[in-house]
N, C-alpha and C positions, 0 to 999 in steps of 0.2 A: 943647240941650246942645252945646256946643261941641266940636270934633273932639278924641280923646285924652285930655280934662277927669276923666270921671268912667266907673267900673266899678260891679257890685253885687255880691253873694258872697251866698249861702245854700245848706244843705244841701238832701235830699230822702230820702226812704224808702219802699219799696215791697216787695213779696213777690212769685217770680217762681217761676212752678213748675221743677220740675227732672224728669229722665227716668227717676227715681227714687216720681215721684207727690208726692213732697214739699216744703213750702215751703221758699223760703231769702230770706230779708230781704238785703235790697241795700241800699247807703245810697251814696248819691252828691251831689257837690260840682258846683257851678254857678257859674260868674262868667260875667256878658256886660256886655259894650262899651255904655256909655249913648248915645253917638250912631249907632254901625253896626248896634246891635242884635245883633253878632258872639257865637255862645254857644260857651263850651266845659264838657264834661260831664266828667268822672272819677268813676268805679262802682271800690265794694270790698264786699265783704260783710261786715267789719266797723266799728261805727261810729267816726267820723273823733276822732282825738287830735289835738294842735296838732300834734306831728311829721307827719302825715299831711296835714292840713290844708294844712301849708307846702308839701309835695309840690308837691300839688296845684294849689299856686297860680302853681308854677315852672312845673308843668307848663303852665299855661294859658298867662302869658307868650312859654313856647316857642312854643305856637300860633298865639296872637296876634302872635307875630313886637316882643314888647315890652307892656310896664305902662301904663294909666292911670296920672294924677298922682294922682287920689284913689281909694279906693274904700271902698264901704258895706256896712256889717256890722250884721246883728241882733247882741244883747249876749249872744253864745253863748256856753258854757262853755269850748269849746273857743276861743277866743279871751280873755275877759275870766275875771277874777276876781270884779268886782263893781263899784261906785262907790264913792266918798271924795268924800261931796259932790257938788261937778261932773266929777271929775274919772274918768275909766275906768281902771280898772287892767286891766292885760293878766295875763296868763298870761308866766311866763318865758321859754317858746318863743316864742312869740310876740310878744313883749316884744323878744328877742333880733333877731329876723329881721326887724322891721318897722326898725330901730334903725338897720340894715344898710341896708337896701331903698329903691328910690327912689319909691316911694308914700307916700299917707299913710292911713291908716289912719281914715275916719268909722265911729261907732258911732251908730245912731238912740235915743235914748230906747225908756224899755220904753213908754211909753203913745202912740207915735207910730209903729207898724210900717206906715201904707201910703206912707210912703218909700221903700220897696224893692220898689214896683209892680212895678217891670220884671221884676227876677229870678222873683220870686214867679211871675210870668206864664211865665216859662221852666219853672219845674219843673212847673208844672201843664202847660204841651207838652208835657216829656216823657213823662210818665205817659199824658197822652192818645192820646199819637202814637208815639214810638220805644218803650214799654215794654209796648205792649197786643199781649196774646198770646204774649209774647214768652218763651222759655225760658231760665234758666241753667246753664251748662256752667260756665265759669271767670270770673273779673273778665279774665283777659286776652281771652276772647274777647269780652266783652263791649263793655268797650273801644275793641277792637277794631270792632265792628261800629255803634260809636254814631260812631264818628271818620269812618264811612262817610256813614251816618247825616247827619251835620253838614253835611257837604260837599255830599250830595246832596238835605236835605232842610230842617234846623234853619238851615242859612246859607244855602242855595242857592235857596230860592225866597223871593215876597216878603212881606214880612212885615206881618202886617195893623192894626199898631201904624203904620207908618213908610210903606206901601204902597210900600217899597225893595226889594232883596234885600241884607240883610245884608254877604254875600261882597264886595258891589260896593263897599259902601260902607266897608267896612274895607280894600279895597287906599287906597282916598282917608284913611280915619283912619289907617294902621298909620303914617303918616310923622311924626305930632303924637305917638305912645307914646312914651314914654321904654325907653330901655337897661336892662335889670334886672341886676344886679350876679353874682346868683347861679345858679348852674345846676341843671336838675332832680337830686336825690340822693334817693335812696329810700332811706328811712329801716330799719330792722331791726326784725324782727317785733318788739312787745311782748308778753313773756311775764307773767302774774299766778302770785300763790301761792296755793295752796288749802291750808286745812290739815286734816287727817289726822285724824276723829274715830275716839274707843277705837274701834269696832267694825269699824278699818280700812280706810273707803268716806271718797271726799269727795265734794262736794255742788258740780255742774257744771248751771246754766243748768236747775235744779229735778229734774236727776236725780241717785239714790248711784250713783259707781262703788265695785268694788271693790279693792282695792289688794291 
């Protein structure tokens, strides 16, 4: 893979106990670098929108100090509408911001998913390695603690796809990324509506409340 050429992008989901006894589903975003093997992770606990999605992808930019010229997508919801043919239809947001942005956007066929080796390989590390035992408090500590993580463990040692260390070889790639246009913006909570059955309870994630 040629220096700065090509990225991968997929989600991940897991369950992470809390200090409460109780599970809480985490869902986090993954892009890495196809030649440095460079990962960046972002954890929320709820699952990703195309607003979120985009975050996320500014945010890894920032990381990675600039964009691959391509990068590879399963035909996620969050991303795609569906096909017309040959052709992918996006989602509006996404639509929007890819339109803008100086990448381009690959979609693999649904019947061709081990395209996205790499990534796929990342989120099974993280599971294996940064998420085992591991408790939540908040996405920002989390975050937080995965950005340590990365430095000291997911880039910093070597990687036994590449038998590199990532870190090393992305100060050599980050000069081939391109400049990304936009800066990270965090997006505003998305609120839904529930509506308000006669007996005055509405029905939240398979529980009534009462109103």
């Amino acid at each position: 893979t040629p220096y700065g050429e090509w990225g991968q992008v997929d989600f991940g989901t897991t369950l992470l106990n809390t200090d409460s006894g109780k599970k809480q589903r985490i869902h986090f975003f993954v892009m890495v670098l196809g030649r440095s093997r460079q990962k960046f992770v972002y954890f929320q606990n709820t699952p990703f929108t195309s607003k979120t999605a985009i975050y996320a992808h500014q945010l890894s930019f920032d990381y990675f100090q600039g964009s691959p010229h391509k990068l590879l997508y399963d035909q996620d919801r969050v991303f795609t509408k569906g096909e017309n043919f040959v052709d992918i239809v996006l989602t509006r947001e996404f639509g929007r911001y890819t339109s803008k942005e100086v990448f381009t956007p690959i979609f693999c066929r649904k019947a061709d998913p081990q395209t996205k080796g790499k990534v796929e390989n990342v989120i099974k590390y993280i599971k294996h390695n940064f998420l085992v035992a591991r408790k939540y408090y908040s996405d920002e500590q989390l975050n937080k603690e995965v950005l340590s993580w990365l430095a000291r463990t997911g880039n910093g040692k070597i990687s036994r796809a590449t038998e590199l260390v990532p870190m090393e070889e992305w100060n050599k790639e980050k000069e081939y990324l391109l400049a990304p246009r936009t800066a990270p913006v965090k997006p505003e909570p998305e609120y839904k509506e529930y509506s308000v059955r006669k007996d005055h309870t509405i029905r939240y994630r398979g529980n009534y409340y009462s109103l």
